[in-house]
VOTORFI-934113 format. One record per residue (C-alpha): residue number from 0; chain; x negated, y, z. Coordinates in pm, 1 decimal, padded with zeros to 6 digits, always signed. Example, Ala and Ser with C-alpha at 12.3 -4.5 7.8 and 13.67 -1.06 7.14 Angstrom:
VOTORFI-934113
resi=0 | chain=A | east=-01230.0 | north=-00450.0 | up=+00780.0
resi=1 | chain=A | east=-01367.0 | north=-00106.0 | up=+00714.0
END
This chain:
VOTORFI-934113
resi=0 | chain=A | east=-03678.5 | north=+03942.6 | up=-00547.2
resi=1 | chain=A | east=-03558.1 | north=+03617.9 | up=-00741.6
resi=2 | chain=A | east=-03552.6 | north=+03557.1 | up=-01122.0
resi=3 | chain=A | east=-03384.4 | north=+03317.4 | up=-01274.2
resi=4 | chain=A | east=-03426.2 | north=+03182.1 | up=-01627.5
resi=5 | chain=A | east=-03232.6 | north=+02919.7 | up=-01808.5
resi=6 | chain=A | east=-03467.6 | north=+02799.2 | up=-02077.3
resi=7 | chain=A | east=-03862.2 | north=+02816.6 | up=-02073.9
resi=8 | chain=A | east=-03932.3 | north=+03142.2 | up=-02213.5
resi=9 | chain=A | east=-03677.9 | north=+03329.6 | up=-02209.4
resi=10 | chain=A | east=-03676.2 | north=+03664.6 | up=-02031.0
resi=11 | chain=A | east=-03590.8 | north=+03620.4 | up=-01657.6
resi=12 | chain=A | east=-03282.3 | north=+03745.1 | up=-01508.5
resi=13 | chain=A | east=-03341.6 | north=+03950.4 | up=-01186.6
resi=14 | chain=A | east=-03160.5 | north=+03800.5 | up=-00877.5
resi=15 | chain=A | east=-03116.8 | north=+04079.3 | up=-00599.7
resi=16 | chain=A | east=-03171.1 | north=+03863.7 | up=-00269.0
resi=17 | chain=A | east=-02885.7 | north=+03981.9 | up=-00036.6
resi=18 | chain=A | east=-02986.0 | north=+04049.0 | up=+00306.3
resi=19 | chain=A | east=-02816.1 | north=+03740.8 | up=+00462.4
resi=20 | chain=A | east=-02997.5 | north=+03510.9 | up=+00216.9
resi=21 | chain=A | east=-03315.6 | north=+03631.2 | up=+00332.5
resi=22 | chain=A | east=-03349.6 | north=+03589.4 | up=+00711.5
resi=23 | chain=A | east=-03668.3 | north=+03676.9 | up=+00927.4
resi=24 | chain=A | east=-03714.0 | north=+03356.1 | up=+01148.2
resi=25 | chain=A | east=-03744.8 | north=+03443.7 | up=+01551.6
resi=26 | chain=A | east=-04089.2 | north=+03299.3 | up=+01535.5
resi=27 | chain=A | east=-04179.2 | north=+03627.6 | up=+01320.6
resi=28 | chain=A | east=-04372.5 | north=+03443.5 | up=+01080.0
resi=29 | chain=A | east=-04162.9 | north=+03223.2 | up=+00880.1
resi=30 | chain=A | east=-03862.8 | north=+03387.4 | up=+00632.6
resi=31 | chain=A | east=-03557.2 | north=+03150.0 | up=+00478.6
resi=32 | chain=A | east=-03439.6 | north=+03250.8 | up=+00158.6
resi=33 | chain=A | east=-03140.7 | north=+03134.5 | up=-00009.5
resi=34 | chain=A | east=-03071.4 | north=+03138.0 | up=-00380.4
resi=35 | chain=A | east=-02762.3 | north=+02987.5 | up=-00558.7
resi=36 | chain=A | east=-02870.7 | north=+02796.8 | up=-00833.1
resi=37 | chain=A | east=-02650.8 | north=+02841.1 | up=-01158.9
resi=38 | chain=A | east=-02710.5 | north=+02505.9 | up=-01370.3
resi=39 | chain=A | east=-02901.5 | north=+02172.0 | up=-01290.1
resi=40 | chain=A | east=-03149.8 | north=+02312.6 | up=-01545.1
resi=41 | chain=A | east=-03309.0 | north=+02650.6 | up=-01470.6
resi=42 | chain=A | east=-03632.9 | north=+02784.2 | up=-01375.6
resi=43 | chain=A | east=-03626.6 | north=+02997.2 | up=-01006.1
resi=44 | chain=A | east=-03905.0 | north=+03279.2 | up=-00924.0
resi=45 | chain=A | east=-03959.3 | north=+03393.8 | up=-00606.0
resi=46 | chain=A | east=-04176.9 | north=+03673.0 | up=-00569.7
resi=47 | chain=A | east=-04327.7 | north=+03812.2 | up=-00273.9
resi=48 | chain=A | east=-04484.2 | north=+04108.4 | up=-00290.6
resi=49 | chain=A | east=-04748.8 | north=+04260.4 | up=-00058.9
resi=50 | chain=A | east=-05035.8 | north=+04126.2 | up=+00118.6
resi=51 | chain=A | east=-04895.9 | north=+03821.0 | up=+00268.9
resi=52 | chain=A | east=-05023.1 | north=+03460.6 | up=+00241.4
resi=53 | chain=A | east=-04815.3 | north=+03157.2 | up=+00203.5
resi=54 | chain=A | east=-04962.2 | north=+02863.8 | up=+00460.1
resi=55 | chain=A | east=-04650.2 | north=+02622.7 | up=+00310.2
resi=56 | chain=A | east=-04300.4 | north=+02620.9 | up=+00193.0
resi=57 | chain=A | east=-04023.6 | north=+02407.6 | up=+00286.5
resi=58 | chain=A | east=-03788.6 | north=+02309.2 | up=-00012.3
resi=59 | chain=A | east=-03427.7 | north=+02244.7 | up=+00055.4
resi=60 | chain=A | east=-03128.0 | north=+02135.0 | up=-00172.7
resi=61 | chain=A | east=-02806.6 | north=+02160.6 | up=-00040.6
resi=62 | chain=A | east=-02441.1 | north=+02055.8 | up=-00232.7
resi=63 | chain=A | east=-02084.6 | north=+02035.4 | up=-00102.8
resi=64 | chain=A | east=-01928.4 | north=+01684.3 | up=-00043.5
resi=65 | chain=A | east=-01645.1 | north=+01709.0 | up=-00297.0
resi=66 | chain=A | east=-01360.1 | north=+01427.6 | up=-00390.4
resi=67 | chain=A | east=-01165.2 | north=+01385.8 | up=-00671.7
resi=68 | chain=A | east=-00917.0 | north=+01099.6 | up=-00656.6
resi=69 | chain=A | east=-01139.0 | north=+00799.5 | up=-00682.7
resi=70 | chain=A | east=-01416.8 | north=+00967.8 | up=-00736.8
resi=71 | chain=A | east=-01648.8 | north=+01113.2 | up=-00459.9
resi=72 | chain=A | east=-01977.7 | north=+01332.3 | up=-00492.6
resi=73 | chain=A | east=-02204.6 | north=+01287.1 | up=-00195.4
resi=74 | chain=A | east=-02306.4 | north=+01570.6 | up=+00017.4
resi=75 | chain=A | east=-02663.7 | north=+01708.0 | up=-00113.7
resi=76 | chain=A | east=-02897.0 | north=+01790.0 | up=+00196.5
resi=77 | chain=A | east=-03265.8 | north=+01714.0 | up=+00118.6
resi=78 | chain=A | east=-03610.0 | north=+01920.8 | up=+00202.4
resi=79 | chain=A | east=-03953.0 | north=+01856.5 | up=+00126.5
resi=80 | chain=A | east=-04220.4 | north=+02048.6 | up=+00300.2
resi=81 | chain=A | east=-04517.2 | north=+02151.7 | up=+00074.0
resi=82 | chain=A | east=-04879.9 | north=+02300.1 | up=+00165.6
resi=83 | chain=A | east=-05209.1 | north=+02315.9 | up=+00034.9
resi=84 | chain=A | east=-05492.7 | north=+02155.3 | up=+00281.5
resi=85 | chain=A | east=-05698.3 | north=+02414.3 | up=+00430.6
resi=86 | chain=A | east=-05633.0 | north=+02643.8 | up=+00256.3
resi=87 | chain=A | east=-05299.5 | north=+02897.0 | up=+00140.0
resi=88 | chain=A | east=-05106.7 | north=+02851.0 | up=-00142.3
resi=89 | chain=A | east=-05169.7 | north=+02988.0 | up=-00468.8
resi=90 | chain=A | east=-05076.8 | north=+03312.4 | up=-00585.9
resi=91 | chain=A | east=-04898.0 | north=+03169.8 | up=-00847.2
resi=92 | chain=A | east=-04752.9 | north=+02828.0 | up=-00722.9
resi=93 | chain=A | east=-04530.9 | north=+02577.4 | up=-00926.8
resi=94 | chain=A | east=-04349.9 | north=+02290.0 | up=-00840.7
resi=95 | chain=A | east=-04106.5 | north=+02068.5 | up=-01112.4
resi=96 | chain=A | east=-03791.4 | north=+01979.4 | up=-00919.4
resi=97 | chain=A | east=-03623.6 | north=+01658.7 | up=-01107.4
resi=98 | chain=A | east=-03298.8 | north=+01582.7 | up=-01053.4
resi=99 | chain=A | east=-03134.7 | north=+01200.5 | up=-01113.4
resi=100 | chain=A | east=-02817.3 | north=+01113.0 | up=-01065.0
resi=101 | chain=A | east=-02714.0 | north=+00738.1 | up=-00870.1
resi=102 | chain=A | east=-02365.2 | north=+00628.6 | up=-00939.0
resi=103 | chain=A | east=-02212.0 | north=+00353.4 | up=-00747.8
resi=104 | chain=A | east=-01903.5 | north=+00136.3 | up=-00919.0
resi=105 | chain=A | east=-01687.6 | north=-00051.6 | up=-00696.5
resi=106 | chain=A | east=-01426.0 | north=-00262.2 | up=-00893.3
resi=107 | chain=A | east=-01083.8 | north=-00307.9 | up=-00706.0
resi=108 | chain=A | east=-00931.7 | north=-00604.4 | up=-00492.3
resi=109 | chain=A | east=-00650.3 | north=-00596.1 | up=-00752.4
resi=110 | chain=A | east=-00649.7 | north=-00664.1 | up=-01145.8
resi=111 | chain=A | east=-00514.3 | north=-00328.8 | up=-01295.1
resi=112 | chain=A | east=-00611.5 | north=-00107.4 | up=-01044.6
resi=113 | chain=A | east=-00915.0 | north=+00218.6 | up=-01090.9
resi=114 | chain=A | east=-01248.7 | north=+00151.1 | up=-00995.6
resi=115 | chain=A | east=-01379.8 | north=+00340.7 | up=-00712.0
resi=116 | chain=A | east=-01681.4 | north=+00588.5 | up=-00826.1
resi=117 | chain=A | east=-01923.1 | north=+00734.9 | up=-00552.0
resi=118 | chain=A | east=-02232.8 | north=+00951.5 | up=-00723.5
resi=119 | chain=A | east=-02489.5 | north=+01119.7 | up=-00510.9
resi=120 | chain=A | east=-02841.4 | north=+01282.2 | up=-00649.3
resi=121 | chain=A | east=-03175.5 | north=+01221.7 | up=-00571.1
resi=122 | chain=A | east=-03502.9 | north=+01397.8 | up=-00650.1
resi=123 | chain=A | east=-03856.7 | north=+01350.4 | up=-00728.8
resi=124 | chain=A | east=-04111.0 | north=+01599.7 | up=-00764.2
resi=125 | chain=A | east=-04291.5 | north=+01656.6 | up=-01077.0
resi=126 | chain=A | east=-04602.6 | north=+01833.6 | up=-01150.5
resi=127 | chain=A | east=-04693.1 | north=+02120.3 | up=-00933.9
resi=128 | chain=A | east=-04979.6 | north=+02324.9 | up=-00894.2
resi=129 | chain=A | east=-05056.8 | north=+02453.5 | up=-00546.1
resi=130 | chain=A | east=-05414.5 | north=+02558.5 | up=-00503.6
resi=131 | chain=A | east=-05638.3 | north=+02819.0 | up=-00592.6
resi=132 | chain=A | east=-05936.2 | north=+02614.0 | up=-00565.7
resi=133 | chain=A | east=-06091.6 | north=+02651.4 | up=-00964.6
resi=134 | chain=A | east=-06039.2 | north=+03025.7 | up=-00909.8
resi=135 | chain=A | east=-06219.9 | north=+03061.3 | up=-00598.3
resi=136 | chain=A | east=-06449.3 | north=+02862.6 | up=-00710.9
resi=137 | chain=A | east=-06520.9 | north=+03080.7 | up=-01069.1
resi=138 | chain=A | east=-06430.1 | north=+03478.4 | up=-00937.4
resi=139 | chain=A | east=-06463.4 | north=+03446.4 | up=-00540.0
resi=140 | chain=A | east=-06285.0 | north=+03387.0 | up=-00257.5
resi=141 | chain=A | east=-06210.1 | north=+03731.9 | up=-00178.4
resi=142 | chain=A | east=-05926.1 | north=+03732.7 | up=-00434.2
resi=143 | chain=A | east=-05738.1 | north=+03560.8 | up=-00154.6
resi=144 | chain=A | east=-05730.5 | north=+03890.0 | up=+00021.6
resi=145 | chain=A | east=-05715.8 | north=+04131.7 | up=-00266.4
resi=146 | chain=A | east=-05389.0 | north=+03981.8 | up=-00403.8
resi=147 | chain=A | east=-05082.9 | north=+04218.6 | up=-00365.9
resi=148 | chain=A | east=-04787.7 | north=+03928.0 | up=-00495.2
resi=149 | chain=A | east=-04743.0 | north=+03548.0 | up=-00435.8
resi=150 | chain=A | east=-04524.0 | north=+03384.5 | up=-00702.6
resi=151 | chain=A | east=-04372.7 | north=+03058.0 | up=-00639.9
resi=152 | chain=A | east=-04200.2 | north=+02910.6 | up=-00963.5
resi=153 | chain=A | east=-03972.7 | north=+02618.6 | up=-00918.4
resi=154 | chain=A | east=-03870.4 | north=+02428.1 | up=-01238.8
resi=155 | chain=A | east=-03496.3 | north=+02246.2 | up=-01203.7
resi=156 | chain=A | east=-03427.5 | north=+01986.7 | up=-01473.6
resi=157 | chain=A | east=-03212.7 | north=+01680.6 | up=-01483.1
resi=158 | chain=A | east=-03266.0 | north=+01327.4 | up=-01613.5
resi=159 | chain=A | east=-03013.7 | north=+01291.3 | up=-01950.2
resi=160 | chain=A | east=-03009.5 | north=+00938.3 | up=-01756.2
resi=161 | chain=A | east=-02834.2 | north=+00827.5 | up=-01479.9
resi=162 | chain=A | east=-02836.7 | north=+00508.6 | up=-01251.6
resi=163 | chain=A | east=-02551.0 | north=+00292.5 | up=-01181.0
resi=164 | chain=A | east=-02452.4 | north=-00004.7 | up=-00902.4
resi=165 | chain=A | east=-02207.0 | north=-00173.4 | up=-00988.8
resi=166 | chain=A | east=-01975.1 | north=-00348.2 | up=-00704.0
resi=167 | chain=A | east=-01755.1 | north=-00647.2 | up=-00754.2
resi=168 | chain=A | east=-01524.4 | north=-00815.8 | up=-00464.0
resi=169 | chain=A | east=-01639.8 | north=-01168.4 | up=-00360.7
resi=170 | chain=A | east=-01282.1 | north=-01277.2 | up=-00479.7
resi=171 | chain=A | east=-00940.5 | north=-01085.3 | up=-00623.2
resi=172 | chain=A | east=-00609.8 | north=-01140.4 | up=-00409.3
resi=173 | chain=A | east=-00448.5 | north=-01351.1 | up=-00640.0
resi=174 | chain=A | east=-00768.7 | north=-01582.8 | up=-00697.3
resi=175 | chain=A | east=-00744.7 | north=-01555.3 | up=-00285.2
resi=176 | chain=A | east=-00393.2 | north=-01678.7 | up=-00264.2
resi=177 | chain=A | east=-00398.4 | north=-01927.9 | up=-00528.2
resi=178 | chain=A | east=-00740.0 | north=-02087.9 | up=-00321.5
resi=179 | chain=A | east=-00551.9 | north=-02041.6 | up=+00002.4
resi=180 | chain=A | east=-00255.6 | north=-02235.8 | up=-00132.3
resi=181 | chain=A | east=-00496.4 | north=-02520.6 | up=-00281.1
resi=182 | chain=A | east=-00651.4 | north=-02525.2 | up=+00032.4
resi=183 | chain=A | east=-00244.6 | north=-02565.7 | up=+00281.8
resi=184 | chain=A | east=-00200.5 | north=-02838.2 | up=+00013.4
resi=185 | chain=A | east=-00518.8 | north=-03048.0 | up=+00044.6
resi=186 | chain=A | east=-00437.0 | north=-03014.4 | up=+00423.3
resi=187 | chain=A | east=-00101.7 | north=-03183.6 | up=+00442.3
resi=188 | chain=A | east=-00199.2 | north=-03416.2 | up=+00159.2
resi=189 | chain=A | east=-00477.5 | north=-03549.4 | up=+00436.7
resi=190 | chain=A | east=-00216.4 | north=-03533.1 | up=+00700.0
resi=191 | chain=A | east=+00029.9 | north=-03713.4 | up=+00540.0
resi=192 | chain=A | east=-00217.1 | north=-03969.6 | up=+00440.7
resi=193 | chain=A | east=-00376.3 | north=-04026.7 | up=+00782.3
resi=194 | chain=A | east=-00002.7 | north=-04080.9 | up=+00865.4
resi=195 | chain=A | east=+00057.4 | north=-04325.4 | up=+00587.3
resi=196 | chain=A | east=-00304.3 | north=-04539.2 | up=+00732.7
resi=197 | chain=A | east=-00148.2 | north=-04504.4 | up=+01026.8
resi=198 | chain=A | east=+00171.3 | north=-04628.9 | up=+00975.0
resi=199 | chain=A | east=+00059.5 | north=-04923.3 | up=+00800.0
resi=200 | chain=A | east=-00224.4 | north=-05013.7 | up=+00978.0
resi=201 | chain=A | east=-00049.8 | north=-05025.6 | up=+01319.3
resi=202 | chain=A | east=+00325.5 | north=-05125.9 | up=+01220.5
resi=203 | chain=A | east=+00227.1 | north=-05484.0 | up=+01188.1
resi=204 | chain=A | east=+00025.3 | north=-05495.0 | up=+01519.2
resi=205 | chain=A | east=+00328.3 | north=-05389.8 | up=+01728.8
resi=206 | chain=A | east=+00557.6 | north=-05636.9 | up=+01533.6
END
């Protein structure tokens, strides 16, 4: 079962896991589940219920590649494997996901035309709290086999920031064909006046 909340503290909504979202691997031991996340700011709870014990979790994000004239979003495709060291994870694990967006500028080759925008995201985990260890240490470690449900809370939030790169062209085509042209002249200005040395210098030593 999956719950999904919004806002910190509000009542969770329950998420039905369809069966193709939750797939037994062939290894026996290890179970994908998918979840479609509604906003870039939510709070996801996965919980597992009977007497199973989490050795790690592997965290993926996945978004389309989408284009919209000159702008372009990046295919998302990112995983992160967590675990606790010797050890399962907690009965009620958390992890803070944080999302940032990277935009990338690219001005054009030609005054007046759009600028090229490319975004893509990219994450960094936040706090998290994986291990058991105070609790063990305080009530015993047979609560590690007495426990009927593993929760695992993830926390989505996005930076109100975002980063940008901006890209400008080495030179604009008219800037290019105004340099070219100096450039043809100052050529046949040295032609013509290695002609004109030439001329003069050598004239009077055939006469």
């Amino acid at each position: 079962m999956a719950n999904i909340a919004q806002n910190p503290g509000v009542k969770y909504l329950h998420m039905p896991i369809a069966e193709g979202n939750c797939i037994l691997q062939p290894d026996n031991i290890t179970r994908s589940v998918s979840v479609v996340l509604t906003a870039h700011r939510v709070n996801v709870q996965l919980n597992i219920t009977g007497p199973y014990f989490v050795g790690g979790f592997r965290l993926c994000l996945r978004g389309p590649h989408h284009i919209d004239g000159v702008n372009t979003v990046h295919k998302l495709d990112v995983c992160q494997f967590f675990w606790t060291p010797n050890q399962t994870v907690s009965r009620f694990a958390t992890l803070s996901v944080v999302l940032i967006k990277v935009v990338n500028q690219t001005k054009p080759l030609k005054v007046g035309d759009e600028s090229r925008y490319d975004g893509r995201w990219t994450l960094t985990f936040g706090d998290s709290s994986l291990s058991d260890d105070m609790i063990y240490e305080q009530d015993g470690y047979y609560l590690r086999y007495a426990s009927q449900r593993t929760t695992l809370t993830f926390t989505f939030n996005e930076q109100p920031f975002f980063l940008q790169n901006n890209q400008y062209p080495i030179i604009r085509i008219a800037e290019l064909a105004f340099h070219t042209l100096l450039f043809c002249t100052l050529v046949i200005e040295l032609f013509a006046i290695a002609y004109l040395i030439i001329k003069l210098g050598c004239t009077p030593i055939t006469h």
